[in-house]
C-alpha positions in Angstrom: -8.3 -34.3 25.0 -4.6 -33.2 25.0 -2.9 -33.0 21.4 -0.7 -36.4 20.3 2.0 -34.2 19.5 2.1 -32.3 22.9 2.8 -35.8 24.6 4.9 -36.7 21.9 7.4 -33.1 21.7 7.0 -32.1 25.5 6.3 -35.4 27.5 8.2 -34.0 30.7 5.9 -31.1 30.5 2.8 -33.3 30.3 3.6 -35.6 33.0 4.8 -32.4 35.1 1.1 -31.7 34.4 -0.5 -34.8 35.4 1.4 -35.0 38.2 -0.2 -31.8 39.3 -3.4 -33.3 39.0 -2.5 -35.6 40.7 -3.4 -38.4 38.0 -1.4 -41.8 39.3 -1.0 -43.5 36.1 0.4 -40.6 33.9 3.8 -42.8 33.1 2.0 -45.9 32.2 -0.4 -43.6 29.8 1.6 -41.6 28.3 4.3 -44.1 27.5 1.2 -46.4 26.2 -0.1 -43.3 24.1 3.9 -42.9 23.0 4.1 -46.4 21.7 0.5 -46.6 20.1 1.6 -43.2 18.1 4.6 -44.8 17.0 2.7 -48.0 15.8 0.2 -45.9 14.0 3.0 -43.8 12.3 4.7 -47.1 11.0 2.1 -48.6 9.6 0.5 -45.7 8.0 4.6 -45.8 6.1 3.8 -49.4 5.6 0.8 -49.1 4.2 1.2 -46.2 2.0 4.4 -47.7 0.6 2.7 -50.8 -0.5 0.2 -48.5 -1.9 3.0 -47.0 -4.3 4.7 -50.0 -5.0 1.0 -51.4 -5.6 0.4 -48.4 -8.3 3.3 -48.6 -9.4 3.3 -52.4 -10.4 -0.1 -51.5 -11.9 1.8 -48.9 -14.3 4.3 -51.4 -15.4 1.5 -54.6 -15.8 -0.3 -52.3 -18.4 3.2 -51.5 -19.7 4.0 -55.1 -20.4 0.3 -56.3 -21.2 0.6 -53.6 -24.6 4.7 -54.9 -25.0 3.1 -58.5 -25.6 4.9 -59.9 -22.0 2.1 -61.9 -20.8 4.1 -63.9 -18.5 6.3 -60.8 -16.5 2.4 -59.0 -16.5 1.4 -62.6 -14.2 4.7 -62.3 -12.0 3.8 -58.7 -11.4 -0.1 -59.1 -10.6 1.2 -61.8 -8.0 3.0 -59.4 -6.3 0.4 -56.6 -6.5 -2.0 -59.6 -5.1 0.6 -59.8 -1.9 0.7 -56.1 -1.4 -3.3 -55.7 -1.7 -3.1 -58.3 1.2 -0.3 -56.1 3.4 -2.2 -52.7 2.5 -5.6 -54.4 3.8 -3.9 -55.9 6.7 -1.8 -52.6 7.5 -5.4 -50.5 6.9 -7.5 -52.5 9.3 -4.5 -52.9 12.1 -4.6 -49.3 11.9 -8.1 -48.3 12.8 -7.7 -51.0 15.7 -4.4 -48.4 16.3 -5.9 -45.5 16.1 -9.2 -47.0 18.4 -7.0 -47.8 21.0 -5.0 -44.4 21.2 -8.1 -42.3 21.0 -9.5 -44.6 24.2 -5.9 -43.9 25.8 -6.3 -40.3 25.0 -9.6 -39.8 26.3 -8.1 -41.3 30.3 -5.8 -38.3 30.4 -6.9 -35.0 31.9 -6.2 -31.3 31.0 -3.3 -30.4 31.6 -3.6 -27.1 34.7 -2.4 -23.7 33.4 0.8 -22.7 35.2 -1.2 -20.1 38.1 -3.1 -23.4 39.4 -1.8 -23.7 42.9 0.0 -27.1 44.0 -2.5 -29.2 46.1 -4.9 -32.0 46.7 -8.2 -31.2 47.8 -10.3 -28.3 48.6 -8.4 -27.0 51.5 -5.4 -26.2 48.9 -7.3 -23.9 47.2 -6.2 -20.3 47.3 -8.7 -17.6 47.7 -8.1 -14.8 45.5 -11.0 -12.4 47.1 -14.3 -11.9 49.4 -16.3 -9.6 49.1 -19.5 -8.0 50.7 -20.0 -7.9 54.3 -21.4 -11.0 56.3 -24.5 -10.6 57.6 -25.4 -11.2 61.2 -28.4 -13.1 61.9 -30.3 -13.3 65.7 -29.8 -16.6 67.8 -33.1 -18.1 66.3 -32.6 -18.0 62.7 -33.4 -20.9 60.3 -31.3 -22.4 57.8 -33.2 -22.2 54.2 -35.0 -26.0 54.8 -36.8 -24.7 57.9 -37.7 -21.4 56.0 -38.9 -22.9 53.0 -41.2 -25.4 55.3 -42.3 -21.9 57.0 -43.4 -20.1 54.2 -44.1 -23.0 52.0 -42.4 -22.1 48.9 -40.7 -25.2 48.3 -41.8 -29.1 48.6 -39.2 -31.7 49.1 -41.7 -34.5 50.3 -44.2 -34.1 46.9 -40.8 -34.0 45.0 -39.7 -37.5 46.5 -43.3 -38.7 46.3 -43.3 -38.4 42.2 -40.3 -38.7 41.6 -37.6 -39.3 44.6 -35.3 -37.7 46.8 -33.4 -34.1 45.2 -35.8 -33.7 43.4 -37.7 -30.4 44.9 -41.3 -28.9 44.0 -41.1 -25.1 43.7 -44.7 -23.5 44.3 -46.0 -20.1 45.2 -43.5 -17.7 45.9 -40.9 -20.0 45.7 -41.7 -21.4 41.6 -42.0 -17.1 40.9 -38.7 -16.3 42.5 -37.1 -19.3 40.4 -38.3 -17.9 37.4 -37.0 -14.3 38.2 -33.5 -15.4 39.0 -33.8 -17.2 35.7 -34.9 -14.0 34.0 -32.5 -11.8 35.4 -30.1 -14.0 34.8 -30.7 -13.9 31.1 -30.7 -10.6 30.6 -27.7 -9.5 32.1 -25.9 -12.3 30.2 -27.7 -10.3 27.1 -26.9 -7.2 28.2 -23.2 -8.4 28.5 -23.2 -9.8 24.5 -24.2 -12.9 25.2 -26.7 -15.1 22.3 -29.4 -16.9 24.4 -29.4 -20.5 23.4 -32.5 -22.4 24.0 -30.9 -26.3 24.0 -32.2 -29.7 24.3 -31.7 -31.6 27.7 -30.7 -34.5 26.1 -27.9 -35.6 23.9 -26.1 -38.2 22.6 -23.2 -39.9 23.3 -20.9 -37.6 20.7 -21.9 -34.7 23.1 -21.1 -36.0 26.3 -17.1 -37.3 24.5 -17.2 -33.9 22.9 -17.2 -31.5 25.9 -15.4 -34.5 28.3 -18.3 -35.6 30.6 -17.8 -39.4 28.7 -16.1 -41.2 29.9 -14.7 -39.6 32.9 -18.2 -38.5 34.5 -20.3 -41.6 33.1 -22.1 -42.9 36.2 -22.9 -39.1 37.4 -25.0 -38.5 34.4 -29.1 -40.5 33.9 -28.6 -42.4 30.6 -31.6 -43.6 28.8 -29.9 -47.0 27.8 -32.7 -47.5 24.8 -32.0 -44.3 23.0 -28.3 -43.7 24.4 -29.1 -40.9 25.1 -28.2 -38.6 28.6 -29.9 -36.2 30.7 -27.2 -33.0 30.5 -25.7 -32.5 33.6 -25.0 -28.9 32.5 -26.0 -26.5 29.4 -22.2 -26.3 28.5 -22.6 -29.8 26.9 -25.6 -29.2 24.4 -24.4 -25.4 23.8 -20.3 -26.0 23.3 -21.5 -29.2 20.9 -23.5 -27.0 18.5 -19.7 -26.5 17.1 -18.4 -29.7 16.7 -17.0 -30.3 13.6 -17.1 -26.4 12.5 -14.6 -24.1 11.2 -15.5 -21.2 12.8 -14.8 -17.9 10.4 -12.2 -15.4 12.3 -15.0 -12.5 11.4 -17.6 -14.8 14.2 -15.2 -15.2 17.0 -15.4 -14.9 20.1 -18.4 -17.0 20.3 -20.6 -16.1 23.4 -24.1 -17.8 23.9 -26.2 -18.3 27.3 -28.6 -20.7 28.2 -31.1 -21.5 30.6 -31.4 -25.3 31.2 -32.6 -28.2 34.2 -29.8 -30.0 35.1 -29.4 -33.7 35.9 -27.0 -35.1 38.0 -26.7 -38.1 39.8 -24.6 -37.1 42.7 -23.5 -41.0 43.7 -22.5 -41.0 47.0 -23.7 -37.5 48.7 -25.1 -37.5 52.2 -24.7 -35.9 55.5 -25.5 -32.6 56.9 -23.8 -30.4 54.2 -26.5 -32.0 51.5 -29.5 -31.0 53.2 -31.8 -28.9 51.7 -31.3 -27.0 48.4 -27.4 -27.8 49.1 -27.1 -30.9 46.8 -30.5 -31.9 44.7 -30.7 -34.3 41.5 -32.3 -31.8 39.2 -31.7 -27.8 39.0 -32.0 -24.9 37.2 -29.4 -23.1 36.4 -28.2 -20.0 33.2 -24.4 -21.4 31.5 -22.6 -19.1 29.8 -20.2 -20.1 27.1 -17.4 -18.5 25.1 -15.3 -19.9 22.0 -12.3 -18.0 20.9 -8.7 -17.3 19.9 -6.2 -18.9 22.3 -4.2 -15.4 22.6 -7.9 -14.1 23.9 -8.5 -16.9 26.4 -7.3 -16.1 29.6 -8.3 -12.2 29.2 -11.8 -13.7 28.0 -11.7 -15.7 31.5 -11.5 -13.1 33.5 -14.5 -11.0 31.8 -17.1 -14.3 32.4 -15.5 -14.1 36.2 -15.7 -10.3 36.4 -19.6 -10.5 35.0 -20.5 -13.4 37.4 -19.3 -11.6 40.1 -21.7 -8.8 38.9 -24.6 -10.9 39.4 -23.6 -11.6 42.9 -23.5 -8.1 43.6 -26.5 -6.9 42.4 -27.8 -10.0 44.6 -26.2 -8.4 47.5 -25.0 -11.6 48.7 -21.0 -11.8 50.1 -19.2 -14.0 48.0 -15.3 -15.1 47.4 -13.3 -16.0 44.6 -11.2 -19.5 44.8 -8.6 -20.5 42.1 -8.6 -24.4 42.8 -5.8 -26.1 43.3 -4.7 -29.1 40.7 -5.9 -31.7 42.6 -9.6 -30.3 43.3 -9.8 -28.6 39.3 -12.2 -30.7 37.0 -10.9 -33.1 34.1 -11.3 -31.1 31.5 -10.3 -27.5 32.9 -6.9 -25.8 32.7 -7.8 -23.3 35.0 -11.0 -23.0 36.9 -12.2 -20.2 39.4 -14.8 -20.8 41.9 -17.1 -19.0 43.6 -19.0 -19.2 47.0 -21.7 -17.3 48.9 -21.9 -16.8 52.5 -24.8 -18.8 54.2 -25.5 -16.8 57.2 -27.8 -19.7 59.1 -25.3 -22.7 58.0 -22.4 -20.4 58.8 -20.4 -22.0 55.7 -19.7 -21.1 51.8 -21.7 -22.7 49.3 -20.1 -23.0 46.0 -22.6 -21.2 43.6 -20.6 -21.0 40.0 -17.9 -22.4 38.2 -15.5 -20.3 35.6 -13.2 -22.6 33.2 -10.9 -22.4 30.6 -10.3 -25.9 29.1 -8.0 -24.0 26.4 -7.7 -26.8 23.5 -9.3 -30.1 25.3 -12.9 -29.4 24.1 -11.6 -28.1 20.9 -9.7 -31.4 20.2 -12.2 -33.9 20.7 -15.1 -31.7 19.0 -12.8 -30.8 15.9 -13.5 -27.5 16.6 -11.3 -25.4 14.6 -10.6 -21.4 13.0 -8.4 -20.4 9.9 -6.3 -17.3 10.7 -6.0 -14.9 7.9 -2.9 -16.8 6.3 -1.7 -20.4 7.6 -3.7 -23.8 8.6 -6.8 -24.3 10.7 -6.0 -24.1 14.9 -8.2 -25.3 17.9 -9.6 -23.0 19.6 -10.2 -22.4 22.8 -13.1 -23.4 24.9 -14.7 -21.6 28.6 -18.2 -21.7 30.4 -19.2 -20.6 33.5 -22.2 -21.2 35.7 -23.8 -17.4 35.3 -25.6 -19.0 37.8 -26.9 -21.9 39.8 -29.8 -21.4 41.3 -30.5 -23.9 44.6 -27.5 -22.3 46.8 -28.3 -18.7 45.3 -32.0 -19.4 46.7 -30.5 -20.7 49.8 -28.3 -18.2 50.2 -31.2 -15.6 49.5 -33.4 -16.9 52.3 -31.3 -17.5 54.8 -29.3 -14.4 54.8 -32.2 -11.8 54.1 -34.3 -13.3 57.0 -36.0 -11.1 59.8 -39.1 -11.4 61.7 -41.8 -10.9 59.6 -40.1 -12.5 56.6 -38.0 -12.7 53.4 -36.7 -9.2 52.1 -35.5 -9.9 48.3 -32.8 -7.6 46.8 -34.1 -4.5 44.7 -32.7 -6.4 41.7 -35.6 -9.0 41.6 -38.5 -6.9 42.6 -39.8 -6.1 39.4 -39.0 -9.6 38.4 -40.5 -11.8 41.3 -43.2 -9.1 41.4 -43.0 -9.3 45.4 -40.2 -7.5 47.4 -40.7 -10.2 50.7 -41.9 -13.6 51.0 -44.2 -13.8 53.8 
């Protein structure tokens, strides 16, 4: 969540910011947040100068009690009797305070670096490259949901019989080649320094504040309402929370960890053409990576996790572009967040396949996630992750672009893995 004292020394700046985001009630908040600061800071002086007075009166009672003065000790301990009445009126006012700014707080988004382009949906956003050459495909190719019917590598009808609809069945070739994309995967994020985290799926509802899913992204996420507890929608939550509350040492930073993980999402809403298939599901798989560092490192730490993603895609031979969305399309959380897209052949569209973020000092904030440079008081640090990748477009993308007559051809990269060069 965005520092108190940002709002409070640059609140032009901030509502600049919202406004970029397109967040309607930024006044409203940030005057509310403006006020409830205020209140807080009064009767903390309130409360902490009935404190003194209180100890001080206690210093001069004991004073008169030995001096003999029985009757100035009783006048004295009646007014230490008021003030213990302000100080426990002024205490519990304040965590009611304090409550209500932290709820205030937790409304407002990030605030967009300054290179996030002006605009208000996906058509704003400005693409920064494409690579790899578009493939052309005869007249009678399939999109991915006919293919996978053909070659039977993937069930959506047992998926919606035991549990319901996005919810796929991998089998055959198509359970091996989503355990070689998860493989590969992992290793190039080891090979690239990254610490392979093996997380729960669930976590509690300290997680889902601490990274920013609660409350903005509540009804997108399966919650177990007897254990509070929620399905992760992504491995940044479980990974970036195994910080919370730390004080990293400068000798440990940057912080990089991967992890493979299902994730849950509810997707409220989605329908229509552009969900068919593997193009919107329930549950996936997909390998997070995540960095913690210095906020001078940030942005040149950005662009390494964007530089390795786009690695992957490479080695996948699959064409792919970079997007920097726009303030209006750019998550709650994220300062700055690039996208990227593969080139579906048979649906002759992008499909977004990886998100890179920088949420600077938001995560850190509400975590408490904090260094000590080498002279001077703790700072936030700074907080990215990036989807390194997700699987269900990367598999569409895979089958419908590499498709010929008699079948599948895989990129070199996952032969040894899949343990097949074709399906079919």
């Amino acid at each position: 969540m965005l520092q108190v004292s940002v709002l409070r020394e640059s609140p032009e700046a901030v509502l600049a910011g919202l406004a970029k985001k397109h967040y309607k009630t930024a006044e409203a908040d940030v005057q509310a947040i403006l006020s409830l600061d205020q209140r807080r800071k009064d009767l903390q002086t309130a409360h902490d100068q009935a404190q003194a007075e209180a100890n001080e009166l206690a210093r001069q009672i004991g004073g008169l009690m030995k001096a003999g003065d029985k009757a100035g000790a009783e006048t004295l301990k009646a007014r230490t009797a008021e003030l213990k009445q302000h100080i426990k009126a002024h205490s519990e006012e304040l965590v009611e305070v304090e409550k209500e700014l932290q709820q205030t707080l937790y409304k407002l988004p990030n605030l967009p670096h300054s290179s996030v382009p002006q605009g208000r949906s996906a058509d704003d956003n400005e693409v920064v490259r494409e690579v790899g050459q578009k493939p052309t495909l005869p007249a009678d190719a399939k999109p991915h949901w006919e293919l996978i019917e053909q070659y039977d590598i993937i069930d959506f009808a047992l998926g919606n019989k035991i549990t319901g609809a996005g919810f796929p069945v991998y089998k055959g070739q198509g359970a091996r080649l989503q355990r070689a994309l998860i493989n590969f995967f992992l290793d190039e994020a080891r090979n690239a320094g990254y610490v392979e985290i093996q997380p729960p799926v669930l976590v509690n509802e300290a997680s889902g504040y601490g990274t920013g899913q609660l409350p903005d992204k509540e009804g997108q996420m399966y919650h177990d309402a007897q254990d509070n507890l929620y399905l992760i929608p992504t491995a940044e939550v479980p990974i970036t929370n195994l910080y919370r509350d730390e004080i990293v040492a400068l000798d440990k930073l940057p912080i990089r960890n991967a992890g493979y993980t299902p994730c849950f999402r509810r997707e409220a809403g989605s329908w229509g053409a552009h969900v068919r298939g593997l193009n919107r599901l329930h549950q996936f798989d997909k390998v997070e990576i995540v960095q913690i560092t210095q906020p001078e490192h940030s942005y040149a730490q950005l662009e390494e996790m964007l530089a390795h993603i786009e690695g992957l895609l490479q080695k996948l031979e699959l064409p792919y572009r970079v997007l920097r969305l726009c303030g209006g399309d750019m998550g709650f959380t994220s300062a700055l967040t690039y996208d990227l897209e593969v080139w579906s052949a048979a649906q002759q569209r992008w499909l977004e396949v990886s998100s890179c973020s920088n949420f600077e000092t938001y995560q850190a904030n509400r975590l408490k996630l904090r260094y000590r440079p080498e002279s001077g008081k703790t700072q936030l640090l700074h907080t990215l992750n990036g989807s390194a990748l997700a699987l269900p477009r990367i598999v569409a993308a895979l089958l419908e672009n590499n498709q010929h007559a008699g079948g599948i051809a895989l990129p070199a990269v996952l032969h040894s893995y899949c343990g097949f060069s074709q399906i079919g």
